[in-house]
SEFIKE-64849 format. One record per residue: residue in one letter; x, y, z of N, C-alpha, C in turn. Coordinates in steps of 0.05 Angstrom, whole numbers, plus 32768, in hexadecimal, padded with zeros to 4 digits. Example, Ala and Ser with C-alpha at 12.3 -4.5 7.8 and 13.67 -1.06 7.14 Angstrom:
<rs>
a81087F8E809C80F67FA6809C81087FBE809C;s81017FD3808E81117FEB808F81028001809D;
</rs>
This chain:
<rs>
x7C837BA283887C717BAB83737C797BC78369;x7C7D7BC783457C867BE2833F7C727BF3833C;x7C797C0E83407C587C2783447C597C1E8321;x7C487C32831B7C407C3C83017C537C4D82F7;x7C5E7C4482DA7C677C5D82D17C8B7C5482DD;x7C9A7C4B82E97CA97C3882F97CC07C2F82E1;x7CB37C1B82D57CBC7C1782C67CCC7C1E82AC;x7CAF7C3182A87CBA7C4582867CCF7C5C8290;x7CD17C6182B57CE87C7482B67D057C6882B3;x7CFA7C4C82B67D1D7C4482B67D247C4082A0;x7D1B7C33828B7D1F7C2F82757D297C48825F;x7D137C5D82667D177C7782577D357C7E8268;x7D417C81827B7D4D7C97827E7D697C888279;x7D807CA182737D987C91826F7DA17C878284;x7DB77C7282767DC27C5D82907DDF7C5D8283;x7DF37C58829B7E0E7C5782997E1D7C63828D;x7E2F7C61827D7E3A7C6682647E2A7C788255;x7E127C6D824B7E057C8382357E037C9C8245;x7DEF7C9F825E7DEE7CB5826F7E057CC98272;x7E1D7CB7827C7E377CCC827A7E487CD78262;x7E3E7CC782527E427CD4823B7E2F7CE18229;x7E147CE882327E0C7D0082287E157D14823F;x7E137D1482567E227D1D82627E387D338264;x7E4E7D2382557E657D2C82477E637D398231;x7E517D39821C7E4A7D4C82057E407D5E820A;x7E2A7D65821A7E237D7A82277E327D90822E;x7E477D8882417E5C7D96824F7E6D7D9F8238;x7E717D8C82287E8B7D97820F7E767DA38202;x7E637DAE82017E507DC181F07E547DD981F5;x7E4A7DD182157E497DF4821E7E647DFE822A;x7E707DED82287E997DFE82237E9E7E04820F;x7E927DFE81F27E9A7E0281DC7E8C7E2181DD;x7E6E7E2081E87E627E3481E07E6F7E4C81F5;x7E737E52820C7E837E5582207E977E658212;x7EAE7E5182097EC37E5781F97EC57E7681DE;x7EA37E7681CF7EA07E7A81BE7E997E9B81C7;x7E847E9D81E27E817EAF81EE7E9B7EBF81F4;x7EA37EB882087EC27EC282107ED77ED081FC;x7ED97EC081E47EEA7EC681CF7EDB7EE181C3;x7EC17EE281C07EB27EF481B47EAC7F0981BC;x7EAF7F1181DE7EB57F2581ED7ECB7F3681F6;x7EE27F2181F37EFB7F2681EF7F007F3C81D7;x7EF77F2D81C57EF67F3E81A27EEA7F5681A2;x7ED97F6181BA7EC97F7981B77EDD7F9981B6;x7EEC7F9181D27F017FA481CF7F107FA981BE;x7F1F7F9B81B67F367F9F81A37F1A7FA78188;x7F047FA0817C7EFC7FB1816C7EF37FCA8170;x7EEF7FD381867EF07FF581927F0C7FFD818D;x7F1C7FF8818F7F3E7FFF819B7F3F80038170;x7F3A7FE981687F3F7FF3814A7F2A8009813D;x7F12800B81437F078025813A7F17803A8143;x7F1E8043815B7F21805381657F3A805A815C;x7F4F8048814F7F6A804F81407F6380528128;x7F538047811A7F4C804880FA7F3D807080FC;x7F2D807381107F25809281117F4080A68119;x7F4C809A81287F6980AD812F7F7880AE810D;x7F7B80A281047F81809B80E87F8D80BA80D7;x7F7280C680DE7F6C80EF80D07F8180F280DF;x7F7E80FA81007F8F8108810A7FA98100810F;x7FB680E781097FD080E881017FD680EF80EA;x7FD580FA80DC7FD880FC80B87FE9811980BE;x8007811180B98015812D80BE8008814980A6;x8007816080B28001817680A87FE0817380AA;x7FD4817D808C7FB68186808E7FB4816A8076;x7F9C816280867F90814D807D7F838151805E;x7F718168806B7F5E817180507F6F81788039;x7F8F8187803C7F988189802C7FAB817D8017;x7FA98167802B7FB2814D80187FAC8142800C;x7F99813E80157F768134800C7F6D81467FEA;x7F72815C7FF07F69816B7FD57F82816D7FBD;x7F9981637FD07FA581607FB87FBC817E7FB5;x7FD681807FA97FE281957FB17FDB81B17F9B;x7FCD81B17F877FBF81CC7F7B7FAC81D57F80;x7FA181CD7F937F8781CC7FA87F8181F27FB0;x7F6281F37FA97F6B82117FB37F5F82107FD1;x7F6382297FDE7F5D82207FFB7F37821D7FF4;x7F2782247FEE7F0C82207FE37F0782057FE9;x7F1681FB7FD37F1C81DD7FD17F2181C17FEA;x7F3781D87FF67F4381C780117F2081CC8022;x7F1981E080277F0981E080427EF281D38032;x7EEB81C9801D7ED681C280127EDA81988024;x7EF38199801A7EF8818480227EFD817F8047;x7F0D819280507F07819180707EEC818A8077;x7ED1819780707EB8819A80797EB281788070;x7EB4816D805C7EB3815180537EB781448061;x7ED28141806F7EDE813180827ED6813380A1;x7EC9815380A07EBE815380BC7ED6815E80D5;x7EE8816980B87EFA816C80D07F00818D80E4;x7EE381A380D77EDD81B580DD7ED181B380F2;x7EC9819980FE7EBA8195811A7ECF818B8135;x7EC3819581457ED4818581617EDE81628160;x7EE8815981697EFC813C816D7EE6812A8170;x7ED38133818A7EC3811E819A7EAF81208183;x7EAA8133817C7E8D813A816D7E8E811E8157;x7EAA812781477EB58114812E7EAE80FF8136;x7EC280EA814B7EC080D281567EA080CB8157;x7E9080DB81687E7580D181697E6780C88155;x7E6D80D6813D7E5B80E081197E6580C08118;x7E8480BE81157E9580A781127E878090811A;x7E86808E81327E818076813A7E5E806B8136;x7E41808181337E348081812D7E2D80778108;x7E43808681037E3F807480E37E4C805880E4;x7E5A805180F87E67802C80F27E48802380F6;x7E3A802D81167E27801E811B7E0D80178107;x7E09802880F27DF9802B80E57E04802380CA;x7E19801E80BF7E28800880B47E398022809E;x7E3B803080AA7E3D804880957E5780528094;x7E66804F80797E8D805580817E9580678073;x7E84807380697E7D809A805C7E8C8092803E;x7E8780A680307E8780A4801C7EA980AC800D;x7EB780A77FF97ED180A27FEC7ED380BF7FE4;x7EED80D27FE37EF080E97FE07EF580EE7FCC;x7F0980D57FB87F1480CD7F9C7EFC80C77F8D;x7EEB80AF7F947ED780A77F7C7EBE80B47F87;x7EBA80BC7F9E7EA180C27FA07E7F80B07FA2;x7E9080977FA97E7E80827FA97E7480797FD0;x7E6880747FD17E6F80647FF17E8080537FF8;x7E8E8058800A7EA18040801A7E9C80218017;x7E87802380217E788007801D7E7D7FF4800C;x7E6780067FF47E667FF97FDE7E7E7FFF7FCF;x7E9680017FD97EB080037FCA7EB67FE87FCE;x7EBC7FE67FEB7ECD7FD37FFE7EB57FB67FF3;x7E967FB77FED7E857F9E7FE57E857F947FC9;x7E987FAA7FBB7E967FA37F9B7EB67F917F98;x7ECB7FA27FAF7EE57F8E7FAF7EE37F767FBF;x7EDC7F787FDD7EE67F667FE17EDE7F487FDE;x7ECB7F447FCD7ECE7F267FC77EDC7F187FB5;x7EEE7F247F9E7EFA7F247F8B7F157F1F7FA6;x7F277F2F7FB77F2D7F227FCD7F2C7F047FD8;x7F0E7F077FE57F0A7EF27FF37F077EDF7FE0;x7F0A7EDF7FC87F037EC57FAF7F247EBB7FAA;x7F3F7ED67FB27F517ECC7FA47F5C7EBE7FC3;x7F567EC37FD67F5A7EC07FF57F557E9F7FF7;x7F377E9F7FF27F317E7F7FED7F3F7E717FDB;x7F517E767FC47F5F7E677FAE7F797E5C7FC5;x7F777E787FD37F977E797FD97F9C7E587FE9;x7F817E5E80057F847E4C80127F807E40800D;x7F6E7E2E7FF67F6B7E147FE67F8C7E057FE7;x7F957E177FDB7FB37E107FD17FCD7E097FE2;x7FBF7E1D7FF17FD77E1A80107FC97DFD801D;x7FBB7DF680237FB67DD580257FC17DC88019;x7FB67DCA7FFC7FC07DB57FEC7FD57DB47FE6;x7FEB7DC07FE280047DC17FE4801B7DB58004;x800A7DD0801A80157DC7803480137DAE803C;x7FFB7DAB803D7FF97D8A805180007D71804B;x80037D73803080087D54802A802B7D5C8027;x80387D71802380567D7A802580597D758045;x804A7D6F805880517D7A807280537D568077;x80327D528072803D7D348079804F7D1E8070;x804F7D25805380757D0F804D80837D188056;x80917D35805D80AD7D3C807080A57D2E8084;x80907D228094808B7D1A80AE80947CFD80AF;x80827CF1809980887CD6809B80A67CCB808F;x80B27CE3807F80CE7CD5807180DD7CE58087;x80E27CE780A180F27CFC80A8810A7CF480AB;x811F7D0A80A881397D0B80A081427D05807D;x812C7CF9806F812B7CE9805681367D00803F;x81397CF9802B81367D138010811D7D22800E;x810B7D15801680EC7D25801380F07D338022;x80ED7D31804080F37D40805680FE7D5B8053;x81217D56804C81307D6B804281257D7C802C;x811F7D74801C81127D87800480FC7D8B8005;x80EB7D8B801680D67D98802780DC7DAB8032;x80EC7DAA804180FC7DB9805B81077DD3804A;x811C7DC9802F812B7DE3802A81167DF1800F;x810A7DDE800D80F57DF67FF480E17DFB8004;x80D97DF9802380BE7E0A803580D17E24803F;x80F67E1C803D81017E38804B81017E4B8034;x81057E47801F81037E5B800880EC7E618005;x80DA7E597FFE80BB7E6C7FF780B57E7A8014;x80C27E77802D80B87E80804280C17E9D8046;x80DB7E95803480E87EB2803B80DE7EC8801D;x80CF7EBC800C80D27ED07FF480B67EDB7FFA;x80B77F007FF380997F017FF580867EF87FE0;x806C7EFA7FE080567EF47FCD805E7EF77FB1;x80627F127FAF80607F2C7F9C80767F1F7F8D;x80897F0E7F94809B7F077F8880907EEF7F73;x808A7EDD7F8880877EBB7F7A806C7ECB7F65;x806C7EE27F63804A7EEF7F4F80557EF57F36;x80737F017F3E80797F0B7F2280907EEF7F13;x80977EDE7F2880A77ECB7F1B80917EBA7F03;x807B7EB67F1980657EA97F0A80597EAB7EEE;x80507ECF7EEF804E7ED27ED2805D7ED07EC4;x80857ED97ECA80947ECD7EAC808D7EB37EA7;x80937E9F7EBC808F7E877EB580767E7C7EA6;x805E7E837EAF804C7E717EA780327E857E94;x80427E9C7E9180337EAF7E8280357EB97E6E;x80547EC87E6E80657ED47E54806E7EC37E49;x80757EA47E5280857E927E4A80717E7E7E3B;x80637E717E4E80507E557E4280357E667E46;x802C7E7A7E4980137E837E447FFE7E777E4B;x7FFF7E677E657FED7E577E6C7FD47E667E82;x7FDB7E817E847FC77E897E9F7FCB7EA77E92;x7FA77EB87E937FAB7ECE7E897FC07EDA7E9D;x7FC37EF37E967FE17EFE7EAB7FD37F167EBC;x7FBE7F1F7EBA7FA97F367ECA7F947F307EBC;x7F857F477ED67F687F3C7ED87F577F287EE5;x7F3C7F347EE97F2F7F227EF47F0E7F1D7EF1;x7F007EFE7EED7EEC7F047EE27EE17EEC7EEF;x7EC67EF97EF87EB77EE27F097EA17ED37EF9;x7E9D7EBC7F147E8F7EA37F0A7E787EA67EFB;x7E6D7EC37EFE7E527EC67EEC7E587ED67ED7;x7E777ED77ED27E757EE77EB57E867ECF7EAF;x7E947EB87EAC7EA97EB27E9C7EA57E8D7EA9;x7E977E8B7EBC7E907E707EC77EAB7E677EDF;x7EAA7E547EE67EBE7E517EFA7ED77E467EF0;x7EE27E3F7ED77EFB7E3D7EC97F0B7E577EC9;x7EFF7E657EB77F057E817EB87F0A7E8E7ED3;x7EFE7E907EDD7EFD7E957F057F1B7E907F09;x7F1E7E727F0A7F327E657F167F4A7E6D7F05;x7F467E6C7EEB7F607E737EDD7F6D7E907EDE;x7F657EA37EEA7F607EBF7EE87F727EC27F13;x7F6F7EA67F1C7F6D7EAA7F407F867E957F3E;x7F8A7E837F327FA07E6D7F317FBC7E7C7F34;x7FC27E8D7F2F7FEA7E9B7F287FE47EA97F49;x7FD37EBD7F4C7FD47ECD7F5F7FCD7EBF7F70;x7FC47EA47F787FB57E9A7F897FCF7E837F90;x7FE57E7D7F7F7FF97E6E7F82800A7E7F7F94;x80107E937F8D802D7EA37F96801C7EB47FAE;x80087EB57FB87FFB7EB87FCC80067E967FE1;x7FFE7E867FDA80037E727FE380177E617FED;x802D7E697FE0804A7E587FE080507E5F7FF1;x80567E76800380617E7D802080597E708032;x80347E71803680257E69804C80277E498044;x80287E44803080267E18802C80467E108036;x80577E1D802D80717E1F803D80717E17805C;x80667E29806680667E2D8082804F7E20808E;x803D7E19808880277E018090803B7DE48091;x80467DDD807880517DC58077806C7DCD808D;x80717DDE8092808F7DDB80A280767DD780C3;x80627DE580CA805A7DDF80DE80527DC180E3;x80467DBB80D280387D9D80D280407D8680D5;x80607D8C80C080767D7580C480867D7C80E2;x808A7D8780F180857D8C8109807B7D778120;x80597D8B811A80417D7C813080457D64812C;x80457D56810E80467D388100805B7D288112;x807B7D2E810C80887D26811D80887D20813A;x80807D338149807D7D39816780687D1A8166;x804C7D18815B80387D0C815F803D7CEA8153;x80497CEA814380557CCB813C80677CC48148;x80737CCB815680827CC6817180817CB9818A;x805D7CC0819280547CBA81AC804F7C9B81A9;x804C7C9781C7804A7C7481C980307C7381C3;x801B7C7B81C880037C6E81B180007C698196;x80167C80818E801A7C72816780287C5D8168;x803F7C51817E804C7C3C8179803D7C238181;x80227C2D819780197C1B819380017C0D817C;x7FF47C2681757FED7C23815A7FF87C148140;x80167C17814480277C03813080227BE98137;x802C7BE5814E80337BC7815980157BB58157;x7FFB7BC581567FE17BB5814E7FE67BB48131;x7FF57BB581227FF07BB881047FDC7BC680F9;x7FDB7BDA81037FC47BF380F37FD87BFB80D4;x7FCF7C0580BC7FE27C0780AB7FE87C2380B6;x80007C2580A5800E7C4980A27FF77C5D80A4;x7FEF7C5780907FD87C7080817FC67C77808A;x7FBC7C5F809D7FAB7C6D80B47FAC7C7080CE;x7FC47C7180D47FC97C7680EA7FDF7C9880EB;x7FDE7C9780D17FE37CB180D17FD07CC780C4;x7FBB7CBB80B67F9D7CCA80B37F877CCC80C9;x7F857CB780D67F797CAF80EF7F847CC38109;x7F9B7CBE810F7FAA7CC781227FBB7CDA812A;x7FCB7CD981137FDA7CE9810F7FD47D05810E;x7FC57D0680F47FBF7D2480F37FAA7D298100;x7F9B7D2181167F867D2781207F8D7D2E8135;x7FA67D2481447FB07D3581577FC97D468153;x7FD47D48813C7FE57D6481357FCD7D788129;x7FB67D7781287FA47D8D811A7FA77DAA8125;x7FAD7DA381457F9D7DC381507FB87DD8814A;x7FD17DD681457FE47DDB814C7FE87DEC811F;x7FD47DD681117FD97DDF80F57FC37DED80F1;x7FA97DEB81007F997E0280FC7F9B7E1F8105;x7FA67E22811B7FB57E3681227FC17E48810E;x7FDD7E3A81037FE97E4080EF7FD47E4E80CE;x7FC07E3680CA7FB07E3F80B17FA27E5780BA;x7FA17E5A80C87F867E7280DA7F9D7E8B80DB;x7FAF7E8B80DC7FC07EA280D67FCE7EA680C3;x7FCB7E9180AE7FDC7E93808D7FC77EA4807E;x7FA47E9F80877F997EB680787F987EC58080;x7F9F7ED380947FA07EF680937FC47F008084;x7FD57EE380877FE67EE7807B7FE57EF1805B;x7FD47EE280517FBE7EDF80347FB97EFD8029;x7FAB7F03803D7F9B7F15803B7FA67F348039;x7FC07F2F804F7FD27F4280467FE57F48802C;x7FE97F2E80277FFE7F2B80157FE47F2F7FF3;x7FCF7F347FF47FC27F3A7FDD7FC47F587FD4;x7FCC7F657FE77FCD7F7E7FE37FDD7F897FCB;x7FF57F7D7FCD800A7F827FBB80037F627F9F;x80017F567FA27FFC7F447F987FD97F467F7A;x7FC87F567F887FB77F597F767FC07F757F6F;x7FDA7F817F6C7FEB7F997F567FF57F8F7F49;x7FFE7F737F4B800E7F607F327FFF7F597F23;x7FE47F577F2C7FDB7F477F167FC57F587F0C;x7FBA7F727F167FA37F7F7F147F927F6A7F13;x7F857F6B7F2C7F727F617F337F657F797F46;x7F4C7F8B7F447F3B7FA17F537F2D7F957F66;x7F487F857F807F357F7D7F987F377F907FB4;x7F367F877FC37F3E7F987FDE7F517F9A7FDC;x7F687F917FDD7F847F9B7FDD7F907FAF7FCF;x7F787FAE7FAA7F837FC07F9D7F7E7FE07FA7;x7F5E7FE07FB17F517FF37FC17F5D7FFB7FDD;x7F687FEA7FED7F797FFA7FFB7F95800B7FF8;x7F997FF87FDE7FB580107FCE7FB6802C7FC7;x7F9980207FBA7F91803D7FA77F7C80527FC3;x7F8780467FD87F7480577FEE7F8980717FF7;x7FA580597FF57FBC806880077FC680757FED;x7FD0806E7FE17FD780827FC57FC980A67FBF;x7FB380A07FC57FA280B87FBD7F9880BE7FD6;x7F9F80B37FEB7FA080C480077F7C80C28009;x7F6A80BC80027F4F80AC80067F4B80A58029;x7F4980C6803C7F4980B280537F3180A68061;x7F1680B4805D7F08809E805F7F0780828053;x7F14807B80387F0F8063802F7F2D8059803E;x7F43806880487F568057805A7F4C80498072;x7F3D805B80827F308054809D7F12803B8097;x7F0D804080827EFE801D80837F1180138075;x7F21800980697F3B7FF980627F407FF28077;x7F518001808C7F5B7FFE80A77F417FE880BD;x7F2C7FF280B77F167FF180CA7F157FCB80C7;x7F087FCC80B37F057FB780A07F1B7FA1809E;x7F2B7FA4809D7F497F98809C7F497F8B80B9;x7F4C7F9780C97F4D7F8880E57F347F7580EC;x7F197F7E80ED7F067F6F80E97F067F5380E5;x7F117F5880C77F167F3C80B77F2A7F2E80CE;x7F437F3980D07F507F3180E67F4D7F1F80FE;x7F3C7F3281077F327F2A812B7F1A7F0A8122;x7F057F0F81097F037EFF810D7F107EE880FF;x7F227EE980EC7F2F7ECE80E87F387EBF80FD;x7F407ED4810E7F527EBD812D7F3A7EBA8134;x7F237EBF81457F107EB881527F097EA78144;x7EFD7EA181247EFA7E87811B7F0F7E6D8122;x7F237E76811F7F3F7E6081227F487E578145;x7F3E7E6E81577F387E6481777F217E4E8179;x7F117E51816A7EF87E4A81707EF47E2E8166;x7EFF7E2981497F0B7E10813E7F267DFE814B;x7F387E1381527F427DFB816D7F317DF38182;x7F237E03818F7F147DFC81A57F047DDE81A2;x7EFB7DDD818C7EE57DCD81847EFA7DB2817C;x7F117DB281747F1C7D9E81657F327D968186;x7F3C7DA881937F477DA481AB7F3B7DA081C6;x7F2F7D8C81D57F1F7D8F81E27F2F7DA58203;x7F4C7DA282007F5F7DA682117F577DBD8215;x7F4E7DCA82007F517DF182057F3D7DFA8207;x7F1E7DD8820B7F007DE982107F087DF68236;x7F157DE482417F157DE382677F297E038267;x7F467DFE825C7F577E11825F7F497E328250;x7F377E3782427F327E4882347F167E5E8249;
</rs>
């Protein structure tokens, strides 16, 4: 005779299979989350280690800071007007402290050239950046991956090869280059893309946007889609190889999904990697890249930081710069983690 209540426990609770496999989700949760911790503690130091170089910044600057700073007709009035600015009439520790109390408080002092705040310098550029950043990587997909996977599937073929020798040429040319080939071509010549400037979605709608991000957002791109497709056709190869794709054939699965299915689902972790480091590649290569085309994003602002010797607006450039950095990989650890279950246990 069953008690009370007997019954509804067995029924309610999991059994077999389902049980161990909630089980199993569980566990791949809190490794993911685990994973996410660890990576994010890791990241603490190395952003101390970069404040603390982005503030060393002043005191490497051969000779007198302030007086570089003011410029060479500078009278001394002038220079110590500017020393006191910089703070550099105070003790080291004192500085560092002021320093590090204004990151905490979000504060990256104010521009010695425009006279504006740091801040709102670095918040008025960098999305005009991060807008041509996003074109870039749009492109580097769409270009790379479907280049990566015909060298894979035709390999040794003519596709293959001319994959291969036009990913080694754009790999080796910088940005700045495929920027200025671009505008003769498609600017002075067929006039198809304004040639500078830049104007956003709420003044000109998202045609305009795009047509204004399209040249610079190409020749940003061609290196890193280069080198995605040389990695992918790679992983691709290695992974159509193994005896479970052959046995995948021998069931008659077609091509196309067994290399959408399969294929790229286990060459992924090896091309996200790669993407997760083509944008800071991006990001670098805008620097010189938004001078070709005048475009007033971050890159142009870190030019015009080092040019006119701007060293608070260098030290949040510097600051800022790595940031972005640290966390693009932590996003891109964190997206293998999740897509690789291999590196939730090993991590």
């Amino acid at each position: 005779m069953r008690a009370p209540g007997e019954e509804h426990e067995r029924t309610s609770a999991p059994r077999g299979p389902d049980r161990h496999r909630l089980d199993h989700t569980t566990s791949g949760r809190w490794l993911v989350i685990a994973a996410i911790v660890r990576r994010v503690l890791l990241a603490s130091p190395v952003l101390a280690v970069v404040a603390l170089v982005a503030f060393l910044l002043v005191e490497a600057t051969p000779g007198d800071p302030a007086a570089q700073v003011a410029g060479d007709n500078a009278t001394p009035e002038r220079i110590e007007e500017v020393r006191v600015a910089l703070g550099l009439n105070q003790p080291l520790i004192e500085r560092f402290g002021d320093y590090i109390g204004g990151l905490a408080s979000g504060d990256l002092g104010d521009s010695l050239v425009a006279g504006q705040s740091v801040a709102s310098m670095i918040g008025e550029a960098l999305p005009l950046t991060l807008s041509l950043a996003f074109v870039a990587m749009i492109l580097v997909v769409l270009i790379g991956i479907p280049a990566g996977m015909a060298a894979a599937v035709r390999r040794g073929g003519y596709v293959d090869r001319a994959v291969t020798a036009v990913g080694s040429f754009f790999i080796g040319i910088p940005p700045f280059v495929f920027g200025l080939l671009l505008v003769i071509a498609l600017v002075l010549t067929v006039r198809a893309f304004p040639a500078t400037g830049y104007v956003s979605i709420a003044e000109g709608g998202v045609s305009r946007w795009l047509s204004h991000l399209i040249l610079p957002g190409l020749a940003l791109a061609l290196p890193s889609a280069a080198e995605v497709a040389r990695q992918l056709r790679g992983a691709l190869v290695d992974v159509l190889e193994q005896d479970y794709i052959r046995t995948q054939r021998a069931k008659g699965l077609k091509p196309s999904r067994i290399l959408l299915k399969h294929g790229l689902k286990n060459a992924a972790p090896p091309v996200l990697t790669v993407l997760g480091l083509q944008i800071g590649r991006i990001l670098g290569g805008a620097v010189i890249v938004e001078q070709v085309f005048a475009i007033p994003g971050y890159g142009s602002l870190a030019f015009s930081a080092v040019t006119r010797h701007d060293l608070p607006l260098i030290q949040a450039v510097v600051l800022v710069s790595a940031v972005a950095v640290i966390v693009i990989n932590l996003l891109t650890d964190l997206i293998e983690t999740v897509v690789n279950p291999r590196l939730r246990s090993s991590s």
